[in-house]
Every structure is written in structure tokens, then in C-alpha cells.
N, C-alpha and C positions, 0 to 999 in steps of 0.2 A: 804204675806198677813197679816193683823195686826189683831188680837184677834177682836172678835166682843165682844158687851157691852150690859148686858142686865143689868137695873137699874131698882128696886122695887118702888116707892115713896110710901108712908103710909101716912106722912105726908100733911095737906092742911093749909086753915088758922088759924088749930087750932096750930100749929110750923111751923110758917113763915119763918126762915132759913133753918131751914131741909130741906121742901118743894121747897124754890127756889134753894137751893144748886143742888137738885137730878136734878134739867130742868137745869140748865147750866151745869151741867157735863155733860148732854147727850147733849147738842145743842153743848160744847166745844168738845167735840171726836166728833160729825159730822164734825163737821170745818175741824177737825183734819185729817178725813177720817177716821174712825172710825166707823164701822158699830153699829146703836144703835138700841135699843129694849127697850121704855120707858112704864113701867106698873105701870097704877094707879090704885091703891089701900086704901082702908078706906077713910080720909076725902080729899083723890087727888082726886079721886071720882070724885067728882062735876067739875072739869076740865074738864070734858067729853061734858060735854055741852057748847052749842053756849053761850057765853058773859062771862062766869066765872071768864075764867082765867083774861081779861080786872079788871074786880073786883078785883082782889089780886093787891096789893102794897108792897111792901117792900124798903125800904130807903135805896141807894144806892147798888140797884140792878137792872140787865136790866128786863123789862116787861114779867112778867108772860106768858102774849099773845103773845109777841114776841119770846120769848126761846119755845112754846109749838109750833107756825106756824114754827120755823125752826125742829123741830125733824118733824111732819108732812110731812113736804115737802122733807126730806132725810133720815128717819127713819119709825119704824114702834111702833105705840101708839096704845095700849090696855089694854080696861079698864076690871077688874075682873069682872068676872060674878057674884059669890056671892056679892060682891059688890054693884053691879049696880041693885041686885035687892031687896038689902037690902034698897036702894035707894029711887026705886020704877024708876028707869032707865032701858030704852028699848032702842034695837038697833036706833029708828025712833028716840028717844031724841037726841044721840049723834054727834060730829061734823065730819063732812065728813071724812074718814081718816080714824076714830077710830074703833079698831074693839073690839068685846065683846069676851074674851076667860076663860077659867077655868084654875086651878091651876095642870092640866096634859101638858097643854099648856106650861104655865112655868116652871114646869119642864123639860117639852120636850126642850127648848129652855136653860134652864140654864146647862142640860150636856151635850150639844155639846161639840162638840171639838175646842180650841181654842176661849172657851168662858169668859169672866168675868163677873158673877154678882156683884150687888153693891145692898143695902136694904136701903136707908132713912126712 
């Protein structure tokens, strides 16, 4: 069985490479079979809700929206609680999928066994 992947994002529009680098590494290790765990965090944030990510652009990269619907559909996205309610974001905001967790969570999840985190 291949290590599972838990990936931090920090980054949103405010570092548009960082940002979409961390969603395709997690959408490319699903491809891969790669079990992911993608957590948004500071200004990924706003990802959390419906239309966002469609708003992010970046030049000669695939769609924000596109790389966040495949981690949804074969991964698991969660957005920070201090985060989201730094925000002013509530579970009822978020896009189907997404769950709200704390930084015990993540922890819990990054020492597993057979785990690798990644931080953008």
C-alpha cells in the first residue's frame, strides 16, 4: 500500500503558484492512487466555498475548480477551523464535501503511519 499524503495549502490568491501547485500535487497522487488529505488553510480558505475556486486563474495551469472537484471526488478536503472562522465561514457556507476540522485533527492525520505531509 503506498504512503498516504496529507498536503497543508496556506497559500490562495494572494501566491498563485504555491497555491495551485499544492491542488495539483494532491489531484496528481489521486491519479496516481495515492491516498490524499488536502487542508485549506489562511488565504486557501476561501476555496471552501461554492464559486471560488472557478475565480482563481493562473497561466498555464489546469483550473483551480477542476483540480479541487477531483481531490473532492477521491480525497478528503478540510477546511481549518480557526481559519474559517477567522473568515466568518460556517459549516452551512462550505461546498459539499468539505469538512471543518482543528489543528488536533491534523495532527492526528499527519502521524500516522505511512504518512507524508507537504506545507505550501
Amino acid at each position: 500500500m503506498a504512503r498516504s499524503l496529507v498536503i497543508k495549502v496556506t497559500a490562495g490568491a494572494d501566491a498563485p503558484e504555491r497555491c495551485n501547485q499544492a491542488f495539483t500535487v494532491a489531484a496528481a497522487a489521486l491519479a496516481s492512487g495515492v491516498p490524499v488529505s488536502l487542508w485549506l488553510t489562511g488565504e486557501s480558505a476561501w476555496f471552501s466555498l461554492p464559486g471560488r475556486a472557478k475565480e482563481f486563474a493562473l497561466a498555464e495551469a489546469p483550473p483551480l475548480e477542476d483540480l479541487l472537484q477531483a481531490v473532492l471526488a477521491g480525497g478528503r478536503v478540510t477546511l481549518c477551523t480557526q481559519c474559517a472562522a477567522r473568515r466568518g465561514i460556517t459549516v452551512d457556507d462550505v461546498i459539499d464535501g468539505v469538512r471543518i476540522a482543528g489543528a488536533s485533527t491534523f495532527v492526528e492525520e499527519i502521524l500516522g503511519d505511512d504518512v507524508q505531509a507537504l506545507v505550501y
